[in-house]
N, C-alpha and C positions, 0 to 999 in steps of 0.2 A: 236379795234385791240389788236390780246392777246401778238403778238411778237414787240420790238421796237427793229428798229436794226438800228445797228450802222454801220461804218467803217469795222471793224476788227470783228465786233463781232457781236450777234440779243440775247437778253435779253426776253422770255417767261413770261410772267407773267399772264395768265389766273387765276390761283390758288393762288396768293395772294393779299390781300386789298389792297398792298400800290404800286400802281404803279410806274414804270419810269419817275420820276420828275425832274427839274432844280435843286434844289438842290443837290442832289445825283453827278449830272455832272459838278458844278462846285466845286464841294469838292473833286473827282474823280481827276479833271484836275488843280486845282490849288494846292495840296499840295504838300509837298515837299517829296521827295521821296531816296529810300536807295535803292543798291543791297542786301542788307543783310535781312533779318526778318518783317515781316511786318504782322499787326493785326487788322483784319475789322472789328469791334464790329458790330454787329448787319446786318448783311451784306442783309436782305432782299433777294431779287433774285437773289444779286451777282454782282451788278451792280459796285460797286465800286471795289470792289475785280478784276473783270475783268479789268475794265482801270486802276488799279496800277498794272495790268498782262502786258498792251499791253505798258503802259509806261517803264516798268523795262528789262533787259535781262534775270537776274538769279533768280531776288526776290524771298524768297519762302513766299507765302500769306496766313495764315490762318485767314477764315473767320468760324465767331461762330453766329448762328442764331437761339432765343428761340421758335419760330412757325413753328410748321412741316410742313406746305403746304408752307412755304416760303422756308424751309428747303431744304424740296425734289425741290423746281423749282430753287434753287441754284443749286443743286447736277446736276439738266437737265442742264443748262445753263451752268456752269463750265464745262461739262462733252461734249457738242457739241464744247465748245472753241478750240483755238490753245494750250491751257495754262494751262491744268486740269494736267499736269503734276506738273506743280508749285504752283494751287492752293487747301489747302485741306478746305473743310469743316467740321465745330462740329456743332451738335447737340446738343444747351447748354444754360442756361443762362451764361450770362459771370462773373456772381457771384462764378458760380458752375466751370467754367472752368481754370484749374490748367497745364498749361504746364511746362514743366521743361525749359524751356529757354526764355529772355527776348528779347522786340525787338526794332529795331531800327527805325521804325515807327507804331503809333497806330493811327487808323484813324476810325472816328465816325460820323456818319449820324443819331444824338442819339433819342428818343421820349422827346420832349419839355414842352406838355402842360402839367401845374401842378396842375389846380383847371378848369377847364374848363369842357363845356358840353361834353357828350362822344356822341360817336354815338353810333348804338343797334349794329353793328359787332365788334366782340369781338377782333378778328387780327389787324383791324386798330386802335381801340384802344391805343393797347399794342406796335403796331408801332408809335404812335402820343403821348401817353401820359407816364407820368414817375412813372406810378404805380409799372411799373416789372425793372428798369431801372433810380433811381435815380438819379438826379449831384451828389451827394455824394458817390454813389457806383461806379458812374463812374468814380470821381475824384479817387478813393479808389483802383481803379484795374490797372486805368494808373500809378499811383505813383509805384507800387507795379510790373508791369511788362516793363514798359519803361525802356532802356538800358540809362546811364549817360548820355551819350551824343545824346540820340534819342530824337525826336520829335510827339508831340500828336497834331491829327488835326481834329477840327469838325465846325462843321456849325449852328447857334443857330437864332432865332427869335432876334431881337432887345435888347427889354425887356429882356428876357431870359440869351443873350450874357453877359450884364450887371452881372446878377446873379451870374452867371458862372465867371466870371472873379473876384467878389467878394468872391466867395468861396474857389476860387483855391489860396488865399492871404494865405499864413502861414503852405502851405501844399507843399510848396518846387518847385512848376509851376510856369513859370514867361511865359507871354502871348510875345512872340517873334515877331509874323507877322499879320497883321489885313488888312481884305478886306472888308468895306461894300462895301452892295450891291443894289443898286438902281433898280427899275422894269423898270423904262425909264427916260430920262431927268424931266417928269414933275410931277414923287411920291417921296414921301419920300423914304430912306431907310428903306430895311425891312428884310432883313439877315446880318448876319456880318460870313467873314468866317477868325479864328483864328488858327495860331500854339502856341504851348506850349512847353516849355523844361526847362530842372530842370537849365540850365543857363543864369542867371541873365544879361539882356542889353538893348539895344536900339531896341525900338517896330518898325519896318516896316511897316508905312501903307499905304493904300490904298484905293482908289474908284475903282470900278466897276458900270458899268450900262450898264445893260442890252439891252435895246431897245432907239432908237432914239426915236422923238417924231410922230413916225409913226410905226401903230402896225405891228409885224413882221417885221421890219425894224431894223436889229443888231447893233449894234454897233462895231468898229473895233478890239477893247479889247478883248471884248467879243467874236468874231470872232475867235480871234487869239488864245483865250485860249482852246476853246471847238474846233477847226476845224478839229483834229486831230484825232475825234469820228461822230460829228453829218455828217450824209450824203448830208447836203443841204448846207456844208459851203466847 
């Protein structure tokens, strides 16, 4: 199926590697969100861009994405929305990208693996792993365009989360809200999803899980967070 569509919205994705995944949607619908400014690293097809479109009135959303065919299946997807007025796309690494204004949410669906096998496609790659897209370049451009009192929000592998929250120590990020994430009552946790903000407090946390102990079987949370996009909730 090359379109996944949602509610309000149907996401194209024939032309790029990294398709419409649960992660992307619960980091879409769990972060926390501003009328004001807002910054999709890495925005792939545009999935999350869209549902901090469909969640916001006025937000204006810039999403920046280094692979042309994910690029241009943004531009298509943005551009059949309700929302292409509020949201713009760049063509960019987010190393390269220099706006004059900072914002009041930064939100990141980032590439994880750090030493791992690659596949032979080269997109999914560069979507999966952190060759073109560091923690430290990423921690580097949040510090650097997050407004004082804005919020950075991304989504990380277990392992990784760990990482990442060890790196962000002395760089001015203090880990504000934590959701792991469970596949169903009977796996481990295996995502953790975090906000960040340059104010120092008490962490918020959280369970999630996803599936009861029956596949395809939701959970209420989980229901409740995502229902306001998927079409079967």
């Amino acid at each position: 199926m090359n379109a996944f569509q949602f509610k309000q919205f149907s996401v194209k994705q024939n032309a790029t590697a990294m398709k419409v995944g649960t992660d992307g949607v619960l980091l879409g619908a769990w972060s926390s969100i501003d009328e004001g400014n807002i910054l999709d690293i890495g925005t792939g097809t545009g999935l999350i861009a869209l549902m901090l479109a469909q969640r916001t009135q006025s937000a204006q959303i810039d999403a920046v994405e280094i692979e042309s065919d994910a690029y241009n299946q943004a531009i298509e997807n943005i551009n059949n929305s309700n929302w292409s007025n509020r949201i713009n796309a760049y063509h960019s690494s987010i190393q390269h990208y220099h706006p004059s204004k900072k914002y009041d949410v930064i939100i990141s669906n980032p590439p994880f693996f750090i030493a791992s096998t690659k596949a032979s496609n080269i997109e999914r790659n560069n979507a999966r792993h952190t060759d073109k897209l560091s923690f430290s370049d990423l921690i580097s451009v949040v510090s650097t365009l997050l407004k004082p009192d804005g919020t950075f929000s991304l989504i990380l592998p277990i392992v990784e989360a760990k990482q990442f929250i060890k790196m962000v120590e002395g760089k001015n990020l203090f880990l504000s809200r934590e959701c792991t994430v469970q596949p169903n009552l009977t796996k481990p946790a295996k995502r953790v999803l975090m906000e960040f903000s340059f104010i120092k407090g008490n962490i918020a946390k959280e369970v999630l899980t996803i599936e009861t102990d029956t596949r395809h079987h939701y959970t209420k949370e989980y229901i409740s967070l995502t229902q306001d996009f998927y079409l079967n909730f």
